[in-house]
N, C-alpha and C positions, 0 to 999 in steps of 0.2 A: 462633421460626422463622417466618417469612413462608410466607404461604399463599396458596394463588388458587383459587376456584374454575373449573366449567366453561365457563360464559360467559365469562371472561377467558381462559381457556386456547385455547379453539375459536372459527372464524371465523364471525362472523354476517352476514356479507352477502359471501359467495361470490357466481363469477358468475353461478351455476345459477341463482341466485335474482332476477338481472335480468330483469325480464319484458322488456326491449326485445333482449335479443341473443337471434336465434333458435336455436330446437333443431328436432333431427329427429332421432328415435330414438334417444334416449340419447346423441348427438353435441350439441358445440357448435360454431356455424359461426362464422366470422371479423366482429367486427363492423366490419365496412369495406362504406362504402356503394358505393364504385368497385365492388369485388368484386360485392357483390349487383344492382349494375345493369348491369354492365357485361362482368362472370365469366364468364356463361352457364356451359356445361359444362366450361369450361375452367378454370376457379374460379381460385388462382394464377395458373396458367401465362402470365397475361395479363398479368402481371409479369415472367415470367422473357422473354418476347418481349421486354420494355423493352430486355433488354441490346442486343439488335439495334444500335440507335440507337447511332453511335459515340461521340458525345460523352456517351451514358450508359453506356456501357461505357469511355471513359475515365477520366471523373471516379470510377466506382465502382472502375478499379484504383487509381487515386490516392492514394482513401481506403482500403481493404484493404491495399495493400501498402506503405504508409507505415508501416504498422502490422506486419506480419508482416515488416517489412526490418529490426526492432528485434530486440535481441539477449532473448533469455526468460532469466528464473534463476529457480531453486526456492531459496526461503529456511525456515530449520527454525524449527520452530513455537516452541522453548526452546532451551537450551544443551547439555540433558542428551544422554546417548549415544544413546537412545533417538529421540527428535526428530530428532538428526542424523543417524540411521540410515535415518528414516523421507524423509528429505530427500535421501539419496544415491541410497535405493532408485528416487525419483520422479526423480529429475533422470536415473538410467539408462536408465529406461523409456521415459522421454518421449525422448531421443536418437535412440532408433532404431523409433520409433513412426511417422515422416513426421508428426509433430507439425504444423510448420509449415503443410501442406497443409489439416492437417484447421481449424487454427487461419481460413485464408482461405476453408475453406466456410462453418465455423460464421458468419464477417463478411458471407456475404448475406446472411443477417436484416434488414441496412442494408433490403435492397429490397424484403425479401417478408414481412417480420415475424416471420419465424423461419425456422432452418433447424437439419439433422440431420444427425448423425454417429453409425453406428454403430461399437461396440467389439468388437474381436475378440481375443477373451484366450485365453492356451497355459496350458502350464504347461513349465517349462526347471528343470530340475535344481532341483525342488520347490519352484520359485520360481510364482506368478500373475503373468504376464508380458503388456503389451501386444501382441499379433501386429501389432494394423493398427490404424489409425483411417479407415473407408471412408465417403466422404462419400455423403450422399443426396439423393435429390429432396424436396423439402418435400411438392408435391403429390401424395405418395404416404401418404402419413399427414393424421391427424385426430387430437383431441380429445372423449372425452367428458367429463360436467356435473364430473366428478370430476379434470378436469384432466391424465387418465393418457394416455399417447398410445396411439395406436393405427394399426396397421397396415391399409391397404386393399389386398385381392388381389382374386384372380378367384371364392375361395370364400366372400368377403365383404367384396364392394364398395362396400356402403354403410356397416354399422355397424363393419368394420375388427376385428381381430384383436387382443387386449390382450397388451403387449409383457412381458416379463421385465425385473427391475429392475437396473439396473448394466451396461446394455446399449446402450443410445443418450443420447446427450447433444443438449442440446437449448438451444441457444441463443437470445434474444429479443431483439427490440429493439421500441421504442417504450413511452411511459407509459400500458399500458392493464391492466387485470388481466385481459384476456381472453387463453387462453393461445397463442391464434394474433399474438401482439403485433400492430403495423402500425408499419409498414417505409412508406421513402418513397416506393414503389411507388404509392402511395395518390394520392401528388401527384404524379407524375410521371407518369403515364396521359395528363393532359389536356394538357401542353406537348410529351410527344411525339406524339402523336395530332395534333395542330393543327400542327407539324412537320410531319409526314409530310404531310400535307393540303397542305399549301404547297410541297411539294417536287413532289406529282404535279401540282398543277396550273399549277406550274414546268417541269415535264418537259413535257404538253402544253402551254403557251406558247412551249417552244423547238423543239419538232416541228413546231407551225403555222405558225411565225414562221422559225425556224431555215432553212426552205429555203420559197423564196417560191412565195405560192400564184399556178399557173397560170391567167389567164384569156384565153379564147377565144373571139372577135366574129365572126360570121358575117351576111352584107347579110341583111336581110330577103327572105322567099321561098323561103329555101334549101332543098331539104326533106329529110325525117326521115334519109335516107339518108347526105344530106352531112352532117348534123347527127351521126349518129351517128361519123362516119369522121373530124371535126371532136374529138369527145371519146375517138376513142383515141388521138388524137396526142395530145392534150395529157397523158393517163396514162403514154402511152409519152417523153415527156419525163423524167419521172422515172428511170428505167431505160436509157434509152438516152439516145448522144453524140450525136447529130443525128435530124432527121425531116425527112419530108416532107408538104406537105397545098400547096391549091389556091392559088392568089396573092391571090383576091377575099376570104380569112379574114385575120383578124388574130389574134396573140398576144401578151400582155403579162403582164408578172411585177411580183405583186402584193409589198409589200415593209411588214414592220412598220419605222414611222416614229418608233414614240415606247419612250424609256428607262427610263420610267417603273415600267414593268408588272414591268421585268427587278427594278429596285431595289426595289421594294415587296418581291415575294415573298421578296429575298436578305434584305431589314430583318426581315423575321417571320421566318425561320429562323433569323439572328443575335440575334434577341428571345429567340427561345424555347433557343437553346443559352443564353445567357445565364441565364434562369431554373431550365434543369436543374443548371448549375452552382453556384448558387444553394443550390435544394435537397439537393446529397448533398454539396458543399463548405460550405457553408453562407455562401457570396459569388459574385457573379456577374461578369460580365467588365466592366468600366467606364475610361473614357481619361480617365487626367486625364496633369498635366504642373508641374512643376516641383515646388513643396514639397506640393500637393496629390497629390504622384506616391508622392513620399517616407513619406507620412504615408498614403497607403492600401497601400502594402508593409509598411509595419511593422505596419499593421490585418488584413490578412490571414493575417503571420508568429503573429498574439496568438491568431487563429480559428482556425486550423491546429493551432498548438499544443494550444491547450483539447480541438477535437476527435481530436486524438489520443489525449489523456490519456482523455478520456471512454470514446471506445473500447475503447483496455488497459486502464480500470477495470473495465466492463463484461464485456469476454470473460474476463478472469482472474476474476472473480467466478460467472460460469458453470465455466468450468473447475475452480476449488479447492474449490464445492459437489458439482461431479459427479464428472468423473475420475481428481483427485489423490486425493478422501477414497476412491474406489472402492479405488484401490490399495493405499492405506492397511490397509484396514479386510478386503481379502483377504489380506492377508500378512503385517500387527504389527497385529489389534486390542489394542488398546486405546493405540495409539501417538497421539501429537497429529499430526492431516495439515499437513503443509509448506505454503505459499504459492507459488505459481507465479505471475509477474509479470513486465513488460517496460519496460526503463526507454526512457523517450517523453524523457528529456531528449537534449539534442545532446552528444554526448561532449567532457569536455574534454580539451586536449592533455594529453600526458604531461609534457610538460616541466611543465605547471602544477602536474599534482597532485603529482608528487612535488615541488617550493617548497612548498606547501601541505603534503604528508603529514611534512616536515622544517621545518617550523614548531609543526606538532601533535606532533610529535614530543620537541621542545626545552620544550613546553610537559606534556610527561610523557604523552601518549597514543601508546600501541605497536601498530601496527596487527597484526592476525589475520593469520595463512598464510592464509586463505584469501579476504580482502582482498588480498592482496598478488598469489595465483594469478588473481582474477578482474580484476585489475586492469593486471598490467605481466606476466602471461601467466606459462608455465611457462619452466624455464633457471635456476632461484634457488632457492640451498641455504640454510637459517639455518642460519647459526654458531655462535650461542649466544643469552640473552638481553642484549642490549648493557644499559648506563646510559644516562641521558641525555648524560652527559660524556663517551662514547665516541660517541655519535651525531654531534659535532662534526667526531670524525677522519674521517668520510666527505667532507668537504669537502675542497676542493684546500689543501694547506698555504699559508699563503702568512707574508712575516718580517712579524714585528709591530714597524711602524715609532712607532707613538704608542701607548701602552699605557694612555695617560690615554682617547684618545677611541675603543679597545675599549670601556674600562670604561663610559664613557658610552653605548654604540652595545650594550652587553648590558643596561644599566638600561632600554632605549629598548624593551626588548622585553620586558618584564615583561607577566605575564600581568595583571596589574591597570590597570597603562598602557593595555595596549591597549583595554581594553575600556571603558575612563572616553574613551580616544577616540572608539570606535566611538560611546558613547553621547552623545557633545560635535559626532560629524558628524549624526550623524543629527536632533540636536538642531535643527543647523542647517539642513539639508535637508528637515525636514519640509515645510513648505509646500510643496515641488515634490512630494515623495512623494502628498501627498493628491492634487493636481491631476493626476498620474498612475495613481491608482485610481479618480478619479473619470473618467478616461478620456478627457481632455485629450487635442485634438488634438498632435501634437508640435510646428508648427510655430508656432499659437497661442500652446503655452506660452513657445517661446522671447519671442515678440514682449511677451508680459506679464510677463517676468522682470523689469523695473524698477518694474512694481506689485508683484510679492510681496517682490524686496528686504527692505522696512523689515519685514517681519513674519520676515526670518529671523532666529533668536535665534543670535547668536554671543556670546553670554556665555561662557557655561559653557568653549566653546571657547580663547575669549582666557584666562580662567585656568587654563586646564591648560598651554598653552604659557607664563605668567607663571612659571608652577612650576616647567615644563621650563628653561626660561635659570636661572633663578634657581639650580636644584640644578646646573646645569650650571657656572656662574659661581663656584659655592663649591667645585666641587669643582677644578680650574683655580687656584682662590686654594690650596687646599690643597699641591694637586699640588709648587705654585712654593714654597711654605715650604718642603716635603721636603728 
């Protein structure tokens, strides 16, 4: 039997143990240098102010609810009664929990490096029942050296209140092992700040400029009095539709001449939207046009995607650590906890998967009830267990006019055929397949398809179709002796 001692067992470089991330009183604070230079008393919050910024507040719905717009399933840990049991209980709970809700707080993490949700459990006809999932303020909690979270009130605002276990969930983001993560928060301070900067000193260029400054010429000698009675007309222009003053005064309106100042300040706010787009989409805004237009939509469509998946990797793997196994483990211990997940692919049509489910079907795989419920919805009774030979009669009858090129048209579909196909296309596709992981622009590759050509092997492929005529050809010669 394999053995480990306690060195292997336990962590030896926790973050307690970093002398560069500071403590204060049994707390660990955030190692984010924005935070510590920038935080002041406000510590997060200086973050949660970002969402201000609309273009940070759109790009961050974009990301969040791309993701909370995907359908969730709970899948059972094994087959057994148990597992599935432990899978219905969680997939009931989570229903009428406001799941989703609590799912798009736990997703600011994105900005702040983590964020909370606490659990509020009943009990219902001797069941441990989720009541609520209420989302919370991050900057209302800390961390001590032990990683536990901790509550800050009013009768302990600095070292915070140690929570109860099975009570808040806590989700992170960023590669750091400090438990406050870091959220893009971090980066995005300095392109909305330098934003905002070019927007107010946009606002005062269109307020100076915007209505032209009055100036007022008075002869030499005039004194302080006409001087004075000289500068209220010129204030009372502003507010009033006419004035009056001496005929020996002039008045002229001063008028910005150049386009310049207007374009700079629009280029540096369109700069920096750009870069925050950047940052929480992880691409930024850029013009191209024709195949170079083509070829960064489908570059986008590939970034999108990934960050999707990353996301639903990442919250589901928070969730089926904290609140699935909680469920679990108050109401069937010793049950295996179920998996809760979202599927981030694009759904295909029905009409495809069932061509698809009635191919895998002919080929001897019988799809689950409860495949069949998640998939083409409730309204569908089984009949019985069909055969494969009865799975045919689901198709529209139709007369069979050549019964020789049936027979040929069901050899064409042998589960062995196809797959000596699959492995005769791909044989031959490979060189485009690499140039597409190596991440080959698209329109590139088309332009170099007469370079990879000769390296595609279409061997293997010409003799499986030499085989196909051939068995085809003999059977046809048979057919005609009959």
């Amino acid at each position: 039997m394999a053995t480990l001692d306690e060195v292997m067992r336990n962590e030896i470089a926790p973050v307690w143990k970093d002398p560069t991330v500071p403590q204060f009183s049994g707390l660990l604070r955030p190692d984010d240098d924005t935070l510590a230079t920038r935080g002041g008393a406000k510590g997060i919050r200086i973050y949660e102010e970002l969402e201000r910024d609309p273009q940070v507040w759109s790009c961050l719905q974009t990301r969040i609810y791309a993701l909370v717009g995907r359908e969730w399933y709970v899948e059972a840990a094994a087959e057994d009664q148990q597992s599935r049991a432990a899978a219905e209980l969680v997939r009931a709970q989570l229903a009428t929990a406001q799941f989703d809700r609590a799912c798009a707080h736990l997703m600011r993490a994105i900005l702040l490096g983590y964020s909370v949700v606490e659990v509020v459990w009943d009990v219902r006809d001797g069941v441990v029942v989720v009541a609520d999932l209420v989302p919370r303020r991050p900057s209302r909690f800390a961390f001590d050296t032990a990683g536990r979270l901790r509550l800050l009130t009013p009768e302990s605002p600095v070292e915070g209140e140690l929570l109860p276990d099975r009570k808040f969930i806590v989700h992170r983001y960023g590669n750091t092992d400090n438990p406050y993560g870091l959220g893009v928060g971090t980066r995005l301070f300095w392109p909305v700040w330098f934003k905002r900067e070019g927007i107010r000193m946009w606002l005062a260029f269109a307020e100076r400029f915007g209505f032209p400054t009055v100036l007022g010429k008075y002869p030499p000698g005039t004194g302080q009095e006409d001087q004075q009675r000289l500068l209220e007309a010129l204030r009372a222009m502003t507010r009033e539709s006419g004035i009056i003053m001496p005929q020996t005064m002039q008045v002229e309106l001063l008028e910005a001449t150049r386009q310049s100042s207007t374009d700079l300040y629009r280029s540096l706010c369109d700069y920096m939207d750009a870069e925050i787009a950047r940052i929480i989409l992880g691409q930024g805004g850029r013009q191209e046009s024709g195949g170079e237009l083509a070829s960064a939509v489908l570059e986008r469509a590939r970034l999108r995607r990934e960050l999707l998946q990353s996301d639903a990797d990442l919250l589901s793997e928070t969730l089926n650590s904290t609140l699935v196994r909680w469920i679990v483990e108050l109401n069937m211990p010793g049950a295996a906890p179920p998996r809760v997940y979202r599927r981030t692919d694009d759904p295909e049509p029905l009409s495809e998967r069932a061509k698809r489910d009635e191919i895998l079907f002919r080929m001897g795989y019988q799809p689950t009830e409860q495949y069949v419920l998640e998939t083409y919805g409730e309204g569908y009774r089984l009949l019985g267990a069909p055969s494969p030979q009865q799975g045919v009669a689901l198709q529209e009858p139709r007369q069979t006019v050549f019964p020789d090129q049936d027979a040929i048209d069901a050899a064409a579909e042998n589960a062995e055929l196809m797959r000596e196909l699959v492995t005769a296309t791909l044989a031959l596709v490979r060189p485009l397949l690499e140039e597409v992981r190596r991440g080959a622009d698209p329109v590139a590759l088309r332009r170099r398809l007469a370079e990879l050509y000769p390296g595609m092997n279409s061997a293997q492929l010409e003799e499986l179709m030499r085989r196909v005529v051939f068995a085809a050809d003999v059977a046809g010669r048979l057919s005609a002796l009959e």
